[in-house]
C-alpha positions in Angstrom: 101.0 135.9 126.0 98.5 133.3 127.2 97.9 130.2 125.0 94.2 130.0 123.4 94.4 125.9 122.8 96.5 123.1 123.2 97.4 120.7 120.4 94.8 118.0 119.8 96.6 115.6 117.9 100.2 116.4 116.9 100.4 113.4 114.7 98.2 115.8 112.6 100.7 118.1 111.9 102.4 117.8 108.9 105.9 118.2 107.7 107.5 118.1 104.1 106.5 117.4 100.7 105.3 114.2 98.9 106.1 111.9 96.3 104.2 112.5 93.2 103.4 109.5 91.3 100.9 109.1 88.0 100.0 106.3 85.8 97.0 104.7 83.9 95.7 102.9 87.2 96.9 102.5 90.7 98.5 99.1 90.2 100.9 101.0 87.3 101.8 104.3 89.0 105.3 105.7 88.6 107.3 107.9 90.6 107.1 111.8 88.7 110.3 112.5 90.4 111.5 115.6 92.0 109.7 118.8 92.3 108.7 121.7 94.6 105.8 123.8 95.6 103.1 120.7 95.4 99.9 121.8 96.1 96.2 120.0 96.3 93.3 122.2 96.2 89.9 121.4 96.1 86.9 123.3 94.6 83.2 123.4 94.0 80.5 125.5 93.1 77.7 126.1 96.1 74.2 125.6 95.7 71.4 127.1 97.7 67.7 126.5 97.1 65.5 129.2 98.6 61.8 129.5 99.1 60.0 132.5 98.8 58.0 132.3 101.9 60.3 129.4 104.3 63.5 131.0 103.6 67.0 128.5 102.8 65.5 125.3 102.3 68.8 123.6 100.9 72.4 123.3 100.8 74.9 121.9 98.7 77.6 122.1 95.9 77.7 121.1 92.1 81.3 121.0 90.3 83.4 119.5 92.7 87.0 119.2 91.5 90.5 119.1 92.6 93.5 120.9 91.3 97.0 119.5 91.5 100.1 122.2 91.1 104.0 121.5 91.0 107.4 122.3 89.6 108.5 119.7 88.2 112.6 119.9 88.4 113.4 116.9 86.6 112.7 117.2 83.0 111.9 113.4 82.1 110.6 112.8 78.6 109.4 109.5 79.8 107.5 110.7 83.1 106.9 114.0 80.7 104.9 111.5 78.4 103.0 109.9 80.9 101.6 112.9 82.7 100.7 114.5 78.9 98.2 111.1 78.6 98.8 110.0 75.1 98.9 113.4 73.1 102.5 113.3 72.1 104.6 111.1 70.2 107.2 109.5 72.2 110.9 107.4 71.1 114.1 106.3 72.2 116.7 105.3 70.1 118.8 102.5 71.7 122.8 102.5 71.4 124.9 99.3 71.6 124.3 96.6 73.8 126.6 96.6 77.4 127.3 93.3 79.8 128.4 93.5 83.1 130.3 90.9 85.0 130.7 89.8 88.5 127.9 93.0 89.8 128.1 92.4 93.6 124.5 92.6 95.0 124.0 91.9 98.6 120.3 89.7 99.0 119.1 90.9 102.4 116.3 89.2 103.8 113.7 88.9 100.9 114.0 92.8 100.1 114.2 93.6 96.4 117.4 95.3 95.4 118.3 97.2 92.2 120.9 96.2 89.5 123.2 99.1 89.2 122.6 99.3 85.1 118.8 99.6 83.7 117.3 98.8 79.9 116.8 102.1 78.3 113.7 100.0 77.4 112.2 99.8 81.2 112.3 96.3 80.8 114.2 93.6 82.4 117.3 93.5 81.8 118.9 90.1 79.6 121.2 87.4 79.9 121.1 87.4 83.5 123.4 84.7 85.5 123.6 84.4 89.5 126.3 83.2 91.3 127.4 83.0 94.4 131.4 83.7 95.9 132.7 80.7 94.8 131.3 80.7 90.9 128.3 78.3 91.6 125.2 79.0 89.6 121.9 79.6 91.3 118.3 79.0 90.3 116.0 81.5 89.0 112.7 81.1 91.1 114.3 78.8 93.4 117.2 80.3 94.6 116.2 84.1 93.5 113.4 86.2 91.4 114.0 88.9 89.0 111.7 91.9 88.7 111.2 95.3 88.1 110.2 98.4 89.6 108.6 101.7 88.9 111.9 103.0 87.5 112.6 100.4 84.7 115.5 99.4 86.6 115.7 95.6 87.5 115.0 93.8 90.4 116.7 90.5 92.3 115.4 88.9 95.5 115.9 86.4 97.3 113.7 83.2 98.3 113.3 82.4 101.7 114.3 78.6 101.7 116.3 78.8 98.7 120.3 78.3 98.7 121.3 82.1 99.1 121.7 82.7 102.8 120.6 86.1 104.2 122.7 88.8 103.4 124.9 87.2 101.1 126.5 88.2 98.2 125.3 87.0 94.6 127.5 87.6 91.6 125.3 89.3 88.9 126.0 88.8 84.9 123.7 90.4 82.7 123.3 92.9 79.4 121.7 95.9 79.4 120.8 98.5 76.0 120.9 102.0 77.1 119.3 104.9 75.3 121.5 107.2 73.5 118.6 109.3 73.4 114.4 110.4 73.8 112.5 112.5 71.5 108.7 113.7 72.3 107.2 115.2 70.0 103.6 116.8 69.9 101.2 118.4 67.3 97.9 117.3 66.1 96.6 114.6 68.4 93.7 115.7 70.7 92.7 112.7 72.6 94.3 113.0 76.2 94.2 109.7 78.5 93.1 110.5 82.1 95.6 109.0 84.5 95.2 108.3 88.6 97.4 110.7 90.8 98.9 109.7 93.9 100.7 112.5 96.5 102.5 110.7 99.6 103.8 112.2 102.5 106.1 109.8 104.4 107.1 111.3 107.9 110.3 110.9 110.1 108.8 107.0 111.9 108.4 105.9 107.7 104.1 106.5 108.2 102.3 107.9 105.0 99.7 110.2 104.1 97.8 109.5 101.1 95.9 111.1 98.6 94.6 109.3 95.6 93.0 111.1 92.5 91.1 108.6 90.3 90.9 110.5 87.0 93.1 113.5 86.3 94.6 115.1 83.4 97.3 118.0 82.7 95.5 121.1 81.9 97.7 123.5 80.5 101.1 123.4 77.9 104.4 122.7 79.0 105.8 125.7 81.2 109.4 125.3 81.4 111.6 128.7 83.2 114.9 128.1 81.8 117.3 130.0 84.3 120.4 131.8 83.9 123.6 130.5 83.2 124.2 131.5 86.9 121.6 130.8 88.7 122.7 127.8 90.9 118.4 126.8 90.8 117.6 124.4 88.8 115.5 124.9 85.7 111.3 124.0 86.6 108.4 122.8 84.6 105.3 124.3 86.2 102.9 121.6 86.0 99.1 121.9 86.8 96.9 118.6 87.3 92.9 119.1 87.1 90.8 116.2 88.8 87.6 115.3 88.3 85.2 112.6 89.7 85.3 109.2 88.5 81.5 108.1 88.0 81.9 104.8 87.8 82.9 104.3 91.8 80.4 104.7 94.6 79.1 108.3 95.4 81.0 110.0 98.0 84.2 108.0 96.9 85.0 109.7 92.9 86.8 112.1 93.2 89.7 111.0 95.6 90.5 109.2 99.0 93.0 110.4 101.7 94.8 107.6 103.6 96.2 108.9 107.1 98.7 105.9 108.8 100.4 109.0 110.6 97.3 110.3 113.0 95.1 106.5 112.9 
């Protein structure tokens, strides 16, 4: 069979899914988590002006949107919350205090890296002492800054300059409340906070493809398919995202932005 092209770009082919990430703005966005089936579509309503006597005298659209779709496949109350905007109630109650000793974390470079233990909070953990092999204490912000990411979970990284050598070990006390449990409750609030959505597709050489919604909100209940005992799937939430434009940025710009570092 002959060949009717050639590729133009391969860089322009994708492969695999993306991280889903939502949050009040873009500096704030956290990580949705697993899912499958993600799926951006965009719509609008066409306009044509006609003339009775010059024929199609303009074209263009009204009602432009975009339509975010997922199965969500970790139930998260917390990430649950934030995708819901506001309309729920949403607790944790917090069991006893823990402390760990001696945590061996290995500063490479200036990289952040993750304590092994998070607050159930999201906040930085407490009581936090450095060390290094041989029991001698370290400076915070001199030696080493603490930190957290979009997890809760907290951060330590090492200053360049400071007395932790590259790649060394620290020795990390600290305490840390975990939650014994989340509740979200909903019912009779009606106000739902828009939030931005982000989907990024990371390829095999660690390049992204980005797209940015500025003001999106879920559209429909929860829809969660509880499976049979069986079934070795895991349970979904089928979660639909509705985007509209934000009017407050530059026209052409509102409704979202694709970033492409894989095909420049």
């Amino acid at each position: 069979m002959s060949r009717q092209t050639t590729v133009q770009d391969s860089n322009t082919i994708r492969f695999g899914s993306a991280k889903i990430e939502a949050g009040a703005t873009v500096g704030a966005l956290v990580d949705i988590g697993a899912a499958n089936n993600v799926v951006f579509t965009e719509s609008w309503d066409p306009v044509k002006v006609k003339s009775h006597n010059a024929g199609l005298i303009k074209v263009g659209i009204q009602n432009q949107m975009a339509k975010v779709t997922f199965d969500l496949l970790e139930a998260n109350l917390t990430r649950l919350n934030t995708l819901r905007g506001g309309i729920d109630t949403y607790s944790t109650v917090a069991a006893a205090p823990v402390s760990v000793v001696d945590e061996n974390v290995t500063l490479d470079t200036t990289v952040a890296t993750r304590l092994a233990y998070k607050m159930g909070a999201g906040t930085i953990v407490t009581s936090i002492v450095v060390t290094n092999g041989a029991a001698v204490a370290r400076t915070l912000n001199t030696d080493y800054t603490v930190g957290i990411d979009e997890a809760g979970y907290t951060l330590i990284t090492r200053i360049a300059g400071g007395a932790f050598a590259d790649g060394e070990v620290a020795l990390v006390d600290y305490d840390y409340t975990p939650n014994t449990s989340k509740t979200l409750s909903s019912g009779g609030k009606f106000t739902m906070t828009q939030n931005v959505l982000r989907l990024t597709n990371t390829n095999a050489a660690g390049k992204t493809f980005v797209v940015t919604f500025y003001k999106a909100n879920t559209s429909e209940g929860i829809n969660f398919t509880l499976n049979d005992d069986d079934n070795v799937e895991p349970d979904s939430m089928a979660v639909t995202m509705e985007c509209e434009r934000d009017e407050s940025l530059a026209a052409g710009a509102q409704l979202f932005s694709i970033v492409d570092e894989q095909a420049p």
